[in-house]
N, C-alpha and C positions, 0 to 999 in steps of 0.2 A: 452189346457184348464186348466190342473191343473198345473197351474203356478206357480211361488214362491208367489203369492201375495193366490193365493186359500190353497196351503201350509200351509201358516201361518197361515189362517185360521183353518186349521185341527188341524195341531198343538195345536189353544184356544180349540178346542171343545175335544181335549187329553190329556191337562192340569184338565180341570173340571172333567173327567170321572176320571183322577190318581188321583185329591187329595183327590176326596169322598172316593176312595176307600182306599186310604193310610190312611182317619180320621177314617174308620172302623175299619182297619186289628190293630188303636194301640188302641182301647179305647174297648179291648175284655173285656165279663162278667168273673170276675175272678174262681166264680164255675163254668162255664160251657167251660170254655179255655183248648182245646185239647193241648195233650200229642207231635204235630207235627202239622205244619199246611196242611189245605188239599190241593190238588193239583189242581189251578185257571182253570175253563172250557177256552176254546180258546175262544174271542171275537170275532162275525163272524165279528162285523165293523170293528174290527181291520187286520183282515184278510185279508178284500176286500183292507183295504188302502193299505197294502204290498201290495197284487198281484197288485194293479194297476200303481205300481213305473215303469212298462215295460208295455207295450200291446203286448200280444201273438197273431201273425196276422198269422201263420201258423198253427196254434190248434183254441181249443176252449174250452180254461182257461179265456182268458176275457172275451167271451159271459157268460160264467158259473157263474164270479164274478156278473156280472149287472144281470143274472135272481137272486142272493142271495139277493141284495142290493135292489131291486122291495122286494123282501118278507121282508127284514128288514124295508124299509120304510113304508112298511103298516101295520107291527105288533109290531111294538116296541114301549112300551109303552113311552118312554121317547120324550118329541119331538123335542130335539136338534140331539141325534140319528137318529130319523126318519129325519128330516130335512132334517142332513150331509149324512145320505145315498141316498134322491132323489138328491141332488147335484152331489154327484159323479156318481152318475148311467148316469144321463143326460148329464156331463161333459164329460166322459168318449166317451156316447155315439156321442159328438157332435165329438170330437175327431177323432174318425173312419171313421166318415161319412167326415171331410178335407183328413182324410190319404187314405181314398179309392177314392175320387176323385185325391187327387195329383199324385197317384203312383199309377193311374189306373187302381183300382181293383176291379172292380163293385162287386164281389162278396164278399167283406168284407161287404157291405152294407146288400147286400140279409141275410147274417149269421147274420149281426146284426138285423136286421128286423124280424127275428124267435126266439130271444135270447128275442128281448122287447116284443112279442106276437102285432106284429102292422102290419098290411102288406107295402110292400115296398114303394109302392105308397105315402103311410101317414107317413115316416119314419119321413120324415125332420119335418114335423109341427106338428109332438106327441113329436118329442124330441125338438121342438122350444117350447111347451108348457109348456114340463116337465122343460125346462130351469127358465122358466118364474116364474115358482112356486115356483122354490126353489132359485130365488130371493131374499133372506129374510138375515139379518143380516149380518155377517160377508162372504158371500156368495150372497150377491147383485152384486158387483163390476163385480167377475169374471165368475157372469151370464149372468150378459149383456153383457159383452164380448163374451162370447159361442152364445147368440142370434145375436150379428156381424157378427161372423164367418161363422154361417150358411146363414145369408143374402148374404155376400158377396162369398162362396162357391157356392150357390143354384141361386142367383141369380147377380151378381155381381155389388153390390150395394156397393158404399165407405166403405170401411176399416178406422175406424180414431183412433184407437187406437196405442198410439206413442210405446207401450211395448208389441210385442207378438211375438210368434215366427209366427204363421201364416202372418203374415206381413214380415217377414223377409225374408221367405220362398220363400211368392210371390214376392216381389223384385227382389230377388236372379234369379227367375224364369223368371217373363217376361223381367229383362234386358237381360240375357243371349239369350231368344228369341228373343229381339229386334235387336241383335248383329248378327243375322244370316239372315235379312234381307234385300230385294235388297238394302236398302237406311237404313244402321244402324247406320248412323249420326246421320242423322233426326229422326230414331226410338229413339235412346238413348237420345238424346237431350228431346224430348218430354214426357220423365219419370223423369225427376231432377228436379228442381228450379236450379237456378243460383246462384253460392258458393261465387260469389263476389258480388252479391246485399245487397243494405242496408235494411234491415226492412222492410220501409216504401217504397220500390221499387224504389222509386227514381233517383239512380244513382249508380253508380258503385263503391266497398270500392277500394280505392288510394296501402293501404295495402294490396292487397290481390294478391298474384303471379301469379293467373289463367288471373287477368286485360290483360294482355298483347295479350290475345285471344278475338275471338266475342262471346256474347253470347251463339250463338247455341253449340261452341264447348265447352264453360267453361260446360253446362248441358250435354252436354254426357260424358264429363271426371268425371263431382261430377255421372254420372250415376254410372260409372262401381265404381268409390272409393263404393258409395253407396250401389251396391252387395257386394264387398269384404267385407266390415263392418257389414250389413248385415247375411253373411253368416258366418264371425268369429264369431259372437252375438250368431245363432242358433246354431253352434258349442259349444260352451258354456256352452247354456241351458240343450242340450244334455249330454256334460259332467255332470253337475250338476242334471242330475235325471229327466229334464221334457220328460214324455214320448212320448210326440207328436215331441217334436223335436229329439229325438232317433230315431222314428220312421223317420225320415222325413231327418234326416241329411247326409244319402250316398247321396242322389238324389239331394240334395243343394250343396254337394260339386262336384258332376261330375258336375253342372250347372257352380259352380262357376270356375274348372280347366279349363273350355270352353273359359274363360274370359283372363285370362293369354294371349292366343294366339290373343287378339283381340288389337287393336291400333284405337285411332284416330288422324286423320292427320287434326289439327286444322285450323281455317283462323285466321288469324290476326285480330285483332282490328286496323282497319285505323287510329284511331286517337291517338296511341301510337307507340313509337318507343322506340327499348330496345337495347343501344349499347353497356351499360355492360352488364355485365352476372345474370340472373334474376334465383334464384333458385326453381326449383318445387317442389309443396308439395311430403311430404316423402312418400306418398301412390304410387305417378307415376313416372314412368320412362321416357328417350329415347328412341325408340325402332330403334334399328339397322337395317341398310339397308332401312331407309322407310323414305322420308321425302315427305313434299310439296312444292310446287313452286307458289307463287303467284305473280302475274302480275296486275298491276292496269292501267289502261289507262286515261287520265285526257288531257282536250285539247291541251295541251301543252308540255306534257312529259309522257312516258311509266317508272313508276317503279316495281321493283320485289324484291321480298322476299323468301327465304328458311326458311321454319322451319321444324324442327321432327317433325313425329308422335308419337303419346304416349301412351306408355298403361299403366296396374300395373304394382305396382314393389314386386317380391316374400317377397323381405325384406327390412324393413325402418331402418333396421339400418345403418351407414356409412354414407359420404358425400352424400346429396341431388344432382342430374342430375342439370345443369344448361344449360339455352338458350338464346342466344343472337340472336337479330331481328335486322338488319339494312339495310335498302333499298339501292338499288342499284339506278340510275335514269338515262334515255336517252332522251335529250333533244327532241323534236317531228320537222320534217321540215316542213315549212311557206307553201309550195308548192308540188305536188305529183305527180307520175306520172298517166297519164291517165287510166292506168290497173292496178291490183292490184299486188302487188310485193311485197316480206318481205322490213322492214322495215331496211337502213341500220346502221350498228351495234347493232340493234338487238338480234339477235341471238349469237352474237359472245358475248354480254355483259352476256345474260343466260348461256350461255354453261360454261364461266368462274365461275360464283355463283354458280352453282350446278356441278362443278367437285370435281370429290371424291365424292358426293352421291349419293345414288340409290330412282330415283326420283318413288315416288307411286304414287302422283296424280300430275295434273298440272293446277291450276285453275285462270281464265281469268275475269275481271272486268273490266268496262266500265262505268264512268259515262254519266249523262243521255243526255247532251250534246254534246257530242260524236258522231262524225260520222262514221255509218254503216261501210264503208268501209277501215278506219281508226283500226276501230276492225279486220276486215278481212284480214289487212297486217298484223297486232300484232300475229293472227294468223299463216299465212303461214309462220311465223320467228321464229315458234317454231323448237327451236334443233331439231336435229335427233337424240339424244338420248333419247328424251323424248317417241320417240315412244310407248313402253310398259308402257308408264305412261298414266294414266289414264285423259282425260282431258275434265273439265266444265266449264262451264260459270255460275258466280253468278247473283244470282239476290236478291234480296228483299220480303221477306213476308212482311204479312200484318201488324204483328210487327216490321217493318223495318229491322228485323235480315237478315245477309248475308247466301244466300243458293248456295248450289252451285248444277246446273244438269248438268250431265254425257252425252257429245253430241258425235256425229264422224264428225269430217271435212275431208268435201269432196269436190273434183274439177268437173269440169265440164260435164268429162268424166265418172263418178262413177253412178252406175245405181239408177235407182230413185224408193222409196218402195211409193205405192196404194195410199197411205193421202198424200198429198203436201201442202206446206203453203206458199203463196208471200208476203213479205210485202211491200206494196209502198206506194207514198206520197197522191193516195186519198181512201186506205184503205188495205184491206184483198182480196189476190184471192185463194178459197178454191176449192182445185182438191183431188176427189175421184173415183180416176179411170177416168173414160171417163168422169165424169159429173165437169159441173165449176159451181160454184158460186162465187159471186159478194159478199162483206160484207166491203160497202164506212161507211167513216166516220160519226158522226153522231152529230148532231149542238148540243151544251149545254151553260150555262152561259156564258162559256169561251172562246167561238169556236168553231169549229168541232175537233174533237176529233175518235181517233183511238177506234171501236165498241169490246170490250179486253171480255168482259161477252158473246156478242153473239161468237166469235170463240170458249172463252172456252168451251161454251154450245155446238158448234157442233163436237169439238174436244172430249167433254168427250161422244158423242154418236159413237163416233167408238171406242171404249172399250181399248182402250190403244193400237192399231195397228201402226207401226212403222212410223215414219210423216219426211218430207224433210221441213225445213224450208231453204228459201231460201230469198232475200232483194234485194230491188236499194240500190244504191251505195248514192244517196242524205237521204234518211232515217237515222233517230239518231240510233246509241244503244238501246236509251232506247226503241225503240219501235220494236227490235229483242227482247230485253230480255223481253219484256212485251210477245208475242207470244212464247217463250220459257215456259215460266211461264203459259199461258195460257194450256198447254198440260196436259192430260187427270190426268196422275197417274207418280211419281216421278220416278217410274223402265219404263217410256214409252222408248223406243228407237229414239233418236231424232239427225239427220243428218242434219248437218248445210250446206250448200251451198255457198260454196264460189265462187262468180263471178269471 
């Protein structure tokens, strides 16, 4: 709350208080001009503003300054005085009330709550009021800011202020929590905007190094850039004297050292191929031993790609990492045989692209004309040394970005968990334990059409319980990966069935 921008304010209101007193001390009455000048009483507002450059959160010296700064606003006859002492008092206090909810320490709140004489209960809306009031002149700006803060602390209502540390703080914070979650792709992807979009959303900048990735991963790499920056900012401030971000700054950097160890294993952008070497912003690195494999299936030919995963980099100075993307491709044959069987050369063409890496994920794509069991050999032709790689099938949100879910392929013989899914060519058959249901297609403009809202509706009422999807061999792709996608929650455990 006491910002550099509230600062400078204090600052105007300690210029007027020195120059009155500087126009007295030289225009003394010449008889009555002592022999020595006498010794200036302490200014308690000047006092309050030292003590409040730190907040003492193990004592109770900053309660002590806001019960003086309450008595100086309501007696001091001057009313720039009073004014700058309800501002800080309220700023201060809105301060305590972010650092006791960040760093968990409900009883900073309770102490401050007996320091304002307010009980706990009315802490937030005495001191939302006291913000409000001393709204007034060079002290509007970074009132309203303090009435944000409490909004978005108390009740988590948008934050839109582009300069605070409580904004930097929370970034810093929920990326690093997004990063620990089952699916922290898609967590960190859904905290950025996209660092290669123009303005106007339109399309993609031609210039910008992250193009060579799909959306979803260009937003979780500007995610983590966006903590580290972030948390260098509240570092900063800290250094430079704001007491909230002192306060607040070990907890942003354990958040942010968390980050270091985090990587993401990007997709491609389909419609870019990068055979020279494409250098990454100075913020991210390659991260070692970790790459991805992706596999795209298209009627006619199986291609794949390697690329690194990526995380930050400790330091931007020196040559920037660079990455080259260039597809591998196997032509698809006219004719198949009647069982499903890897696909030949194959596997021998992966195993060669990704010798010498250590593959982290392995992910599979299917366009939508693609038949079922055409994916299902793409499958069974995965190396054997992908095993400890992690491996999904992408699909499509509803912004058409590429997603990829975490499946296990399995054969015939592999036991089968309580939810089962079938897809065939005149609908859904949904087995829950002993019980079937039927879910046919359903007529629309266009046809009948695969019922994708009633599965996912009864898929999200078994609460993300581990599901077997399984398919005919005449079925498209698209309408596995549509049931794939239909499933409850994105950590569901989802076991593909390979006929």
């Amino acid at each position: 709350m006491l910002t550099a921008q509230s600062r400078i304010a204090l600052c105007f209101s300690i210029v007027l208080c020195s120059s009155a007193g500087v126009a007295r001390a030289e225009t003394p009455t010449p008889a009555t001009q002592p022999e020595s000048a006498p010794t200036a009483r302490p200014d308690p507002l000047q006092e309050a503003r030292k003590g409040l450059e730190r907040y003492d959160l193990e004592g109770n010296a900053t309660f002590a300054l806001l019960q003086k700064l309450g008595q100086i606003a309501a007696t001091d006859p001057e009313p720039a005085r009073s004014l700058e002492a309800r501002y800080l008092r309220a700023g201060a206090a809105t301060d305590l009330i972010v650092i006791s909810a960040k760093l968990g320490r409900p009883e900073l709140q309770s102490a401050l709550a007996t320091a304002l004489g307010y009980e706990p209960s009315q802490l937030t809306s005495k001191v939302r009021s006291e913000l409000e009031a001393a709204a007034l002149g060079p002290y509007e700006a970074p009132a309203r800011n303090g009435v944000q803060m409490l909004d978005f602390v108390v009740s988590n209502k948008p934050f839109v202020s582009s300069q605070s540390v409580l904004r930097d703080f929370s970034w810093v914070e929920s990326i690093a929590k997004a990063a620990k979650t089952a699916d922290p792709n898609a967590a960190l992807a859904a905290l950025a905007d996209d660092p290669c979009a123009k303005r106007d959303g339109s399309k993609v900048a031609a210039h910008c190094s992250l193009a060579i990735f799909d959306a979803s991963s260009r937003r979780s790499l500007a995610a983590l850039t966006n903590a580290a920056g972030a948390n260098t900012s509240l570092q900063k401030a800290a250094r430079e004297g704001d007491p909230l971000a002192a306060a607040l700054s070990e907890l942003s950097a354990q958040y942010a050292s968390t980050l270091s160890a985090v990587s993401v294993c990007a997709l491609p952008e389909l419609s870019v191929e990068a055979k020279a070497p494409v250098a990454l912003p100075a913020s991210l690195r390659r991260t070692e031993g970790s790459s991805t494999l992706t596999i795209r299936i298209t009627p006619t030919e199986v291609r794949s790609l390697l690329t690194p995963c990526l995380g930050l980099r400790g330091e931007s100075a020196g040559k920037p990492d660079e990455v080259v993307m260039t597809w591998s491709t196997l032509v698809l044959p006219t004719t198949y045989r009647p069982y499903v069987a890897p696909l030949t050369g194959l596997g021998e063409m992966l195993s060669a692209q990704s010798d010498g890496s250590a593959l982290t994920r392995l992910v599979v794509m299917a366009d939508d004309s693609v038949q079922a069991h055409v994916l299902a050999r793409a499958l069974v032709s995965l190396p054997e040394r992908s095993a400890n790689a992690d491996v999904s099938l992408v699909t499509r949100n509803a912004k058409g970005e590429l997603q990829a879910r975490p499946i296990e392929i399995a054969r015939g013989d592999a036991s089968s968990p309580n939810l089962r899914v079938r897809v065939r060519l005149g609908g859904y058959s949904l087995y829950v334990g002993s019980q079937f249901e039927d879910i046919p297609r359903v007529k629309t403009e266009n046809g009948f059409s695969f019922d994708r809202a009633a599965l996912a509706q009864r898929l999200a009422a078994q609460q993300g319980n581990p599901v077997q999807i399984s398919f005919m061999s005449e079925v498209t792709s698209q309408e596995v990966l549509a049931a794939l996608s239909s499933t409850a929650v994105s950590s569901q455990r989802v076991q593909l069935m390979i006929p």
